[in-house]
Rosetta silent file (secondary structure, phi, psi, omega in degrees, C-alpha in Angstrom):
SEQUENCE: XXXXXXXXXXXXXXXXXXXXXXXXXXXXXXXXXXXXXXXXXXXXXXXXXXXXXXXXXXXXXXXXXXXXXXXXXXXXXXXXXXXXXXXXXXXXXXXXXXXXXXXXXXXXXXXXXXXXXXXXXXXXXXXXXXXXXXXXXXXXXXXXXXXXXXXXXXXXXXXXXXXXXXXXXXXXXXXXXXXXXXXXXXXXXXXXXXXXXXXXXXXXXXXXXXXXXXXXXXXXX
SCORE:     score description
SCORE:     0.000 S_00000001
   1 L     0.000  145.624 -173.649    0.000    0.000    0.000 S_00000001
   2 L   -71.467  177.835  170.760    1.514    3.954   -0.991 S_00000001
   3 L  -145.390  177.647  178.662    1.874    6.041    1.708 S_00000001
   4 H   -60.730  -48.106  131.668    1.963    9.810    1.312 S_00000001
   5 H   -12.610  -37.749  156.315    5.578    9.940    0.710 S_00000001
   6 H   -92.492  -12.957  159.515    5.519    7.893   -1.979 S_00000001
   7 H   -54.737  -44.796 -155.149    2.756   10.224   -4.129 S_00000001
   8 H   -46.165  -93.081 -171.540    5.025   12.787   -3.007 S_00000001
   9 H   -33.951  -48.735 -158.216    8.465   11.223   -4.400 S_00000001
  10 H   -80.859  -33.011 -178.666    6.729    9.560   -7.416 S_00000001
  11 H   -55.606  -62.998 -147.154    4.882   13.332   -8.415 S_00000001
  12 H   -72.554  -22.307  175.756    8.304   15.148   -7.957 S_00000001
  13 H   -75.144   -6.778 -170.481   10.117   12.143  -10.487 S_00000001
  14 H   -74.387  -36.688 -147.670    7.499   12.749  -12.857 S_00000001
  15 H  -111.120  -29.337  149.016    8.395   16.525  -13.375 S_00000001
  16 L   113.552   54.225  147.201   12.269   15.532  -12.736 S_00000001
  17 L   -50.534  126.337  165.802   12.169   17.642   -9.457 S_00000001
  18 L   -68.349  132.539 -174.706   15.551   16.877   -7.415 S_00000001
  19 L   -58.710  108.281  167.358   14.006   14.385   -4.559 S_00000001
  20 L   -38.226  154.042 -178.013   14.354   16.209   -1.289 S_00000001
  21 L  -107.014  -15.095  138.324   16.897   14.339    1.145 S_00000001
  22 L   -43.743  165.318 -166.468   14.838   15.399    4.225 S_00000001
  23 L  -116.449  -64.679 -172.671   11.671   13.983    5.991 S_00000001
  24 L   -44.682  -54.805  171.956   10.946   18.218    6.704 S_00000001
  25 L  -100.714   -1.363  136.876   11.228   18.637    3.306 S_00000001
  26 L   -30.116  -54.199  147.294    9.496   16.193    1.946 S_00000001
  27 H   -59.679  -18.359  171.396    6.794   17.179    3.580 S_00000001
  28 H  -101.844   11.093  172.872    6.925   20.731    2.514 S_00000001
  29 H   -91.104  -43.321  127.489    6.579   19.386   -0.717 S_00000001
  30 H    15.197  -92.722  161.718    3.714   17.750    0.392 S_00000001
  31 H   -36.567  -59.968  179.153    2.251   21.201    2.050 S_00000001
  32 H   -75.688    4.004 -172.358    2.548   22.849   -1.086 S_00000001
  33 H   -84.944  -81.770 -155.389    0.788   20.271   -2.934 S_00000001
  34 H   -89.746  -27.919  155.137   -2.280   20.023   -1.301 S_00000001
  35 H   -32.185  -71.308  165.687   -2.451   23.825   -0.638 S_00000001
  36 H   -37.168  -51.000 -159.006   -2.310   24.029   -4.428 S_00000001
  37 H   -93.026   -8.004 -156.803   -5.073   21.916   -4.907 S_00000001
  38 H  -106.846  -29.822 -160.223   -7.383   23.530   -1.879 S_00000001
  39 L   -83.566 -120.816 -168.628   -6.647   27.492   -3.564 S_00000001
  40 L     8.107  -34.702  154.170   -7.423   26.381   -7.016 S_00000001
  41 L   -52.630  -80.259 -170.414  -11.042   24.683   -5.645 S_00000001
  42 L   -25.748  -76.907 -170.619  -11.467   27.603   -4.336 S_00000001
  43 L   -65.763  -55.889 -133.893  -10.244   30.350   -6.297 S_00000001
  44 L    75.151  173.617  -96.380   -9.960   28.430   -9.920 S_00000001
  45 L  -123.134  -75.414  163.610   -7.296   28.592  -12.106 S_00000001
  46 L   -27.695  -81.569 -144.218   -7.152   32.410  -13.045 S_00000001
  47 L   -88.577  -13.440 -167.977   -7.530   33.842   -9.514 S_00000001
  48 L   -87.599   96.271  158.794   -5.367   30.826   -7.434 S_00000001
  49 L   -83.830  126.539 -177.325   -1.978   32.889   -6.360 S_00000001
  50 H   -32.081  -30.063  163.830    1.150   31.796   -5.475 S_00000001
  51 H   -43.210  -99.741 -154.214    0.932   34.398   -2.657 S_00000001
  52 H   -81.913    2.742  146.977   -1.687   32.160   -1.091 S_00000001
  53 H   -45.609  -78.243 -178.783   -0.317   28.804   -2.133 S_00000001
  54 H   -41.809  -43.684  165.365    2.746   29.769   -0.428 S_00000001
  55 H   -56.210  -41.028 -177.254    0.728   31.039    3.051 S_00000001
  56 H   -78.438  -20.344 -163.398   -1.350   27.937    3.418 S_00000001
  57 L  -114.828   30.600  174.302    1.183   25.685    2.994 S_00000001
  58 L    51.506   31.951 -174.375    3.409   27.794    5.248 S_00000001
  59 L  -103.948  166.129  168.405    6.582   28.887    3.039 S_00000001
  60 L   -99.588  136.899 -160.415    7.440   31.812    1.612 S_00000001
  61 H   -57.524  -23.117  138.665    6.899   32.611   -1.894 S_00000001
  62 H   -16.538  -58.717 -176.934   10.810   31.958   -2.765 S_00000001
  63 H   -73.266  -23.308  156.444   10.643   28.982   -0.977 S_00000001
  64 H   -43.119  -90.763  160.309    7.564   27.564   -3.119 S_00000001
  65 H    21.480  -61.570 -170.547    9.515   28.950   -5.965 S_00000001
  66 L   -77.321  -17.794  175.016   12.843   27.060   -4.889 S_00000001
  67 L  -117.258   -5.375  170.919   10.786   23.840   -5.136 S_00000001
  68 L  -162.296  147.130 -157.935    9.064   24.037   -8.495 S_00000001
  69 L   -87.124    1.981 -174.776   10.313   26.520  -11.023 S_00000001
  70 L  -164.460  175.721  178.318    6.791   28.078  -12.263 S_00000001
  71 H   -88.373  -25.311 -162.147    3.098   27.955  -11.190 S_00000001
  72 H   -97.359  -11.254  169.899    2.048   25.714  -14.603 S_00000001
  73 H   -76.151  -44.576 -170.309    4.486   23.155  -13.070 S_00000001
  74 H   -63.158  -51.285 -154.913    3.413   23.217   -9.811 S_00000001
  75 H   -76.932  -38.428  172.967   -0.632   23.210  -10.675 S_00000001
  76 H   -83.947   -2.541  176.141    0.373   20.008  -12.943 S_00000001
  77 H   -83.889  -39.017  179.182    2.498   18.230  -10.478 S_00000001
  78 H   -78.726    3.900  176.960   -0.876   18.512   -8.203 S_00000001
  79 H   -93.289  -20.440  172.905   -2.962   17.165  -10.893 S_00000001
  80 H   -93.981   -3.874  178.020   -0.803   14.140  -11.171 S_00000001
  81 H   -79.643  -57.675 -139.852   -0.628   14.027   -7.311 S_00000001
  82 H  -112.953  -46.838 -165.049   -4.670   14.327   -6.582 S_00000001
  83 H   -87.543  -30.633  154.942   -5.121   11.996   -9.400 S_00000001
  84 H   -28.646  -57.539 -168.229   -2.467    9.375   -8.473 S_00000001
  85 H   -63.000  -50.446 -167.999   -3.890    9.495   -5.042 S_00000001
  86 H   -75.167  -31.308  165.389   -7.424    8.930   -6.417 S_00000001
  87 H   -62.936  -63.707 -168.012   -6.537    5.759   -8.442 S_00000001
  88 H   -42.130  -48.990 -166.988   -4.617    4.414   -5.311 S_00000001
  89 H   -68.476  -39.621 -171.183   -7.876    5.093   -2.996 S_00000001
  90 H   -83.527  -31.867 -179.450  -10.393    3.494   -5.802 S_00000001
  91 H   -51.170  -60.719 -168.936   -7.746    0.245   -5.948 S_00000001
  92 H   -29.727  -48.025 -179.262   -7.607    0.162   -2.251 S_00000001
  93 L  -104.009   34.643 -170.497  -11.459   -0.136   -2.143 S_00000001
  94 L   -89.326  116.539  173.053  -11.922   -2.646   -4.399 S_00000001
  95 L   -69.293 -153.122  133.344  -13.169   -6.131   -2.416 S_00000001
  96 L   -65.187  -65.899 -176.939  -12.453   -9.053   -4.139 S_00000001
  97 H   -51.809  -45.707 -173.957  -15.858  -10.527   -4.533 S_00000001
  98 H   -30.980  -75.185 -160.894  -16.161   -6.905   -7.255 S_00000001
  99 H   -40.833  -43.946  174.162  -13.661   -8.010   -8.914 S_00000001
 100 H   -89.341   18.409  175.697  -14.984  -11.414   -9.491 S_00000001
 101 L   -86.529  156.884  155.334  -18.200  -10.005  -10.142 S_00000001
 102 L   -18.291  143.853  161.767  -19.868   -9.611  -13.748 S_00000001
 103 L   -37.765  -58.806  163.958  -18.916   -7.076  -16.131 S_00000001
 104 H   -20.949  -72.924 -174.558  -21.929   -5.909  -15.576 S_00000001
 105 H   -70.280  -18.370 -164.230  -21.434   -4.982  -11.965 S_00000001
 106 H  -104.504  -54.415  147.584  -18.216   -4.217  -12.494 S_00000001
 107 H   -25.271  -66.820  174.717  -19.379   -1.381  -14.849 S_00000001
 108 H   -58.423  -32.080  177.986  -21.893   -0.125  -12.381 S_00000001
 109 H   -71.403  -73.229 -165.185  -19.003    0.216   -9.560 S_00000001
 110 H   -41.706  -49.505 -151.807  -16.803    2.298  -11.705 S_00000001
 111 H   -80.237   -3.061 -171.596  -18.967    4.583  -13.090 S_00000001
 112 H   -64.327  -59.001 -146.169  -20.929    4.902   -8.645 S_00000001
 113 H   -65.171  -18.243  162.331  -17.192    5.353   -7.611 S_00000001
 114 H   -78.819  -46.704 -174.282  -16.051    8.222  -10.336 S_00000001
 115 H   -51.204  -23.037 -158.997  -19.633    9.975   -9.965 S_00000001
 116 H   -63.735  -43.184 -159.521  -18.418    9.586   -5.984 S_00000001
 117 H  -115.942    0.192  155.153  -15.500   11.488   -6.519 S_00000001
 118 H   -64.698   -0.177  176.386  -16.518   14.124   -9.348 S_00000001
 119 L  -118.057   10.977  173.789  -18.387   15.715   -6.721 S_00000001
 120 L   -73.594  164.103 -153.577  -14.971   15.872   -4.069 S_00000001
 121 L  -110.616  -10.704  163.839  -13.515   19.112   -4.192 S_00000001
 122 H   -36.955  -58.710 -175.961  -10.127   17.324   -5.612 S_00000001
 123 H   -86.543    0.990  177.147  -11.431   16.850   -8.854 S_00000001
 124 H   -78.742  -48.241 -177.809  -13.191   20.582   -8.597 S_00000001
 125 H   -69.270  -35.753 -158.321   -8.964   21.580   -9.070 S_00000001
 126 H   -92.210   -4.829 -146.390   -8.103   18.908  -11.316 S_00000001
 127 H  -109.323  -24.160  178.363  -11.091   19.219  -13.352 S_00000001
 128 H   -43.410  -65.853 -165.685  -10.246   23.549  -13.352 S_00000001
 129 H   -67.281  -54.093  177.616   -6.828   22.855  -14.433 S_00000001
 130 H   -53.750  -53.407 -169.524   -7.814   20.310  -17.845 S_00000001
 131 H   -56.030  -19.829  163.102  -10.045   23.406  -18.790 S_00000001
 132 H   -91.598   -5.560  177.953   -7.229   25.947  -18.866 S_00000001
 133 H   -67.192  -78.668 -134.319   -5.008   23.600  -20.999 S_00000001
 134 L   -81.652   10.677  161.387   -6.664   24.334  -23.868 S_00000001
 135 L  -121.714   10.201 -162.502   -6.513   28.207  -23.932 S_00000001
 136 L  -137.117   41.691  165.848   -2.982   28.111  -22.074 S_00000001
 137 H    20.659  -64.726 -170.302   -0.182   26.747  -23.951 S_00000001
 138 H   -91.571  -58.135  166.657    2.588   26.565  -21.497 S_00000001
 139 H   -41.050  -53.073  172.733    0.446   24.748  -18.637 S_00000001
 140 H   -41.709  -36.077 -176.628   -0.421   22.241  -21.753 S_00000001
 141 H   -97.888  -65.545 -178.927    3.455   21.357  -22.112 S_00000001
 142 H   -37.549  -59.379 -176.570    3.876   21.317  -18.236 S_00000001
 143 L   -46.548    0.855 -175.464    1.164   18.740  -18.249 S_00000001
 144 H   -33.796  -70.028  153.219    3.269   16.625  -20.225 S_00000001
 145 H   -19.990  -74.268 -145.465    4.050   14.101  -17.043 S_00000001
 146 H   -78.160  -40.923 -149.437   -0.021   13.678  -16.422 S_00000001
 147 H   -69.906  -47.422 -152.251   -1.177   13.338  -20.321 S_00000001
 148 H   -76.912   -6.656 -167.996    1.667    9.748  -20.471 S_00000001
 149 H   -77.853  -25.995 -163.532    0.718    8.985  -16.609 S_00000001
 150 H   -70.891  -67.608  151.261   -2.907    9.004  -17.771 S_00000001
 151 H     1.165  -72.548  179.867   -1.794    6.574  -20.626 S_00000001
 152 H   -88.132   -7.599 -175.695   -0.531    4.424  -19.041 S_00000001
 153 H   -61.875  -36.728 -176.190   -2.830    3.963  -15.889 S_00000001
 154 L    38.548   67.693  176.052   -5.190    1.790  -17.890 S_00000001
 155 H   -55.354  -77.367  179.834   -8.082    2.902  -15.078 S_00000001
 156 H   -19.066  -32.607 -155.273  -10.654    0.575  -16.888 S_00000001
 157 H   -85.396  -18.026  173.248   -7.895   -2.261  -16.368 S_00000001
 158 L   -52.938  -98.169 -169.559   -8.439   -1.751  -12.550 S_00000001
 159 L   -60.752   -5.361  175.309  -11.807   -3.044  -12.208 S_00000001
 160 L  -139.964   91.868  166.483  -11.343   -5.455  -15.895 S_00000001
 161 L   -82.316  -24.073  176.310   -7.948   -7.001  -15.412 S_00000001
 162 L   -34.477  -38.507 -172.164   -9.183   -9.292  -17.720 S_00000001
 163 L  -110.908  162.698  161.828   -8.375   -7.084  -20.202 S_00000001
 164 L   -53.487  170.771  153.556   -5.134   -5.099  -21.652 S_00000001
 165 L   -94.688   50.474  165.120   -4.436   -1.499  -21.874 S_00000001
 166 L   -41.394  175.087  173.791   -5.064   -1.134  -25.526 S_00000001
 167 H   -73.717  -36.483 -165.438   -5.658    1.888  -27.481 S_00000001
 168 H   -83.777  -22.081  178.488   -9.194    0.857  -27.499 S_00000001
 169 H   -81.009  -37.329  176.071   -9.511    0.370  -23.821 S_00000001
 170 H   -54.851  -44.410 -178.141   -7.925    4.000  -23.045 S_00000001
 171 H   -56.828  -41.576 -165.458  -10.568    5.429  -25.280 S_00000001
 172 H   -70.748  -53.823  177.175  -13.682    3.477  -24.019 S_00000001
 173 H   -53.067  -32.789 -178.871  -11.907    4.941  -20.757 S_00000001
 174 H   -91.613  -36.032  176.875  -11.720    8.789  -21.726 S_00000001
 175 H   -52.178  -59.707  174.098  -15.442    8.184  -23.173 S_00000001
 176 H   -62.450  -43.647 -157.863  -17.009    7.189  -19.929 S_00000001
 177 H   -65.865  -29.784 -175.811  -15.121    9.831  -17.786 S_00000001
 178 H   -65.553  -31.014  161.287  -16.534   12.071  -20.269 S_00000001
 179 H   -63.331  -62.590 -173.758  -20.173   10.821  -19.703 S_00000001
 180 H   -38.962  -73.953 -149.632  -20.097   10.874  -15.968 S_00000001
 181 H   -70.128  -17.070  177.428  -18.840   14.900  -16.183 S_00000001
 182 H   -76.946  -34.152  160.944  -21.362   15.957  -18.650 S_00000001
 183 H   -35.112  -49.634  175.920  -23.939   14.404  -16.432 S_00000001
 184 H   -80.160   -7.959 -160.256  -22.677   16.314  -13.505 S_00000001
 185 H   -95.385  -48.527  169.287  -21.896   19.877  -15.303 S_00000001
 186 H   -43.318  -48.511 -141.582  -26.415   19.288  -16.367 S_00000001
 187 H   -91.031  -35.055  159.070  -26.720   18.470  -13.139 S_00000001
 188 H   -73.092    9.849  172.962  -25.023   21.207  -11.505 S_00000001
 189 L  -119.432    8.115  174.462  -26.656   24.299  -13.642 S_00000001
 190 L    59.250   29.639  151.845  -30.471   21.887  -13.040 S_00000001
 191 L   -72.910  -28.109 -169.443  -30.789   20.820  -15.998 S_00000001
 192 L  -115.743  107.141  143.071  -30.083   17.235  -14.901 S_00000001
 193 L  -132.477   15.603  168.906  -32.449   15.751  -12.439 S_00000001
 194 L  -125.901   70.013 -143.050  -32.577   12.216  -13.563 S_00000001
 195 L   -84.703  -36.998  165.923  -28.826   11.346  -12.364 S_00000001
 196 H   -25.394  -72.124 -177.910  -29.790    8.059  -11.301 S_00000001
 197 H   -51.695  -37.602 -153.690  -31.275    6.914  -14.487 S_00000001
 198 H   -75.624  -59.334  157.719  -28.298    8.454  -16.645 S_00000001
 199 H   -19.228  -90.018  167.162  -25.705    6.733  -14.445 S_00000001
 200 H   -16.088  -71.103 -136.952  -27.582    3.445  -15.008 S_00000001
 201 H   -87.110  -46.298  132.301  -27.694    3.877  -18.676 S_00000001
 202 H    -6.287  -45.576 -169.725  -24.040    4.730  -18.766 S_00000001
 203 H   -90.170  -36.875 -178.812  -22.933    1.325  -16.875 S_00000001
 204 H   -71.309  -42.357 -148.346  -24.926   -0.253  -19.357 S_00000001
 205 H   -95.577  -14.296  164.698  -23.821    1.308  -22.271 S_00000001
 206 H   -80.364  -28.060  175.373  -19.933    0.683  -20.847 S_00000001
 207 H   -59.476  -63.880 -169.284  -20.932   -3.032  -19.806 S_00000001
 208 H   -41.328  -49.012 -170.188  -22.074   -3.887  -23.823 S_00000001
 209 H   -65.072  -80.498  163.407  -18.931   -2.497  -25.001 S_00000001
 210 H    -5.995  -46.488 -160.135  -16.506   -4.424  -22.584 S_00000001
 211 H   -94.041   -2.294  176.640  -18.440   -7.771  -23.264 S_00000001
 212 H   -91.085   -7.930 -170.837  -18.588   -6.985  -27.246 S_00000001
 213 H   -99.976  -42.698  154.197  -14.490   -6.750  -26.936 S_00000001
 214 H   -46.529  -40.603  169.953  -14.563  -10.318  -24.838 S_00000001
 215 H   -91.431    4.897  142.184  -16.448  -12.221  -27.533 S_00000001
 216 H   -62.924  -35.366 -169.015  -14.266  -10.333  -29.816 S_00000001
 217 H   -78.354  -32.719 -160.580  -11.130  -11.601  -28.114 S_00000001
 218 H   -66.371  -38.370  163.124  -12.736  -14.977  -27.323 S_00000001
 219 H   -47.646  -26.986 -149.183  -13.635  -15.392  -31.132 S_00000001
 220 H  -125.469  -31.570  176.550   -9.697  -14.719  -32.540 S_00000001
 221 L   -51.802    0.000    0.000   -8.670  -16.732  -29.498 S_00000001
């Protein structure tokens, strides 16, 4: 099982950070981390200052500064940090009997346990920061680290070990996450009041696909 020290350490190798050699500063790597991620809920993207990064997490703006060389690094080291974290936390609470449950079922768990944590205020920063990529250049190339971590995570493969991390499975994977947030973005302007139902219809329409790629595999087998 990770421990906080190892998001920490694995975040700062992503972005090729020198590893602190301290416990103290480890931890103030840490600080500034989750700081990051609490102004930027807050604030957004725009308005979340370094100023008050640097207060909450009880440094001085130099000493932020001194540990990540720009604000578009730092806001993407916590997006690979908060999401890292959130993969560990959905593994973690996976039983066993899930896993050897139906596709089906298996489907329906993913998409309760993302709706679970699209409404955390974690993914209100992470989900801030993908929204500013695409009018912000230089955060887009900081994000470098998170687009191959995301790659390679093969989230779908968590709950369907069954299967690889194809190209086809990342997609089916960027597809759902995409369903879940337009559901919630309806649902938060009240447009969306039948979240249940959508949800449902969602696990189903991610179940077919999964079990049309098993009798595809089982056929060629």
């Amino acid at each position: 099982m990770k421990t906080e020290a190892d998001f920490i350490l694995s975040t700062l190798e992503a972005f090729s950070i020198p590893l602190p050699k301290q416990q103290r500063s480890l931890e103030s790597f840490g600080r500034i981390l989750l700081a990051t991620q609490e102004v930027i809920a807050e604030y957004g993207f725009a308005r979340a200052s370094t100023v008050e990064i640097a207060k909450r997490a009880d440094l001085s703006q130099g000493g932020l500064f001194k540990r990540f060389p720009s604000k578009d690094t730092l806001v993407a080291a916590m997006v690979f940090y908060t999401e890292a974290k959130a993969r560990s936390a959905a593994l973690q609470s996976l039983e066993q009997n899930v896993l050897n449950a139906s596709i089906h079922t298996r489907a329906d768990r993913i998409v309760r346990d993302y709706w679970q944590f699209i409404q955390t205020s974690e993914f209100k920063a992470v989900d801030a920061v993908w929204h500013e990529i695409s009018v912000n250049p230089q955060l887009r190339m900081a994000m470098t680290p998170v687009f191959e971590f995301n790659h390679r995570s093969g989230d779908l493969t968590v709950y369907f070990p069954e299967f690889e991390n194809t190209r086809f499975i990342q997609m089916l994977s960027q597809t759902f996450y995409a369903g879940i947030e337009y559901i919630s973005f309806n649902h938060s302007v009240g447009v969306e009041q039948n979240v249940d139902e959508k949800l449902s219809m969602l696990s189903d329409m991610l179940s077919r696909e999964l079990e049309r790629l098993q009798s595809t595999q089982s056929s060629s087998a």
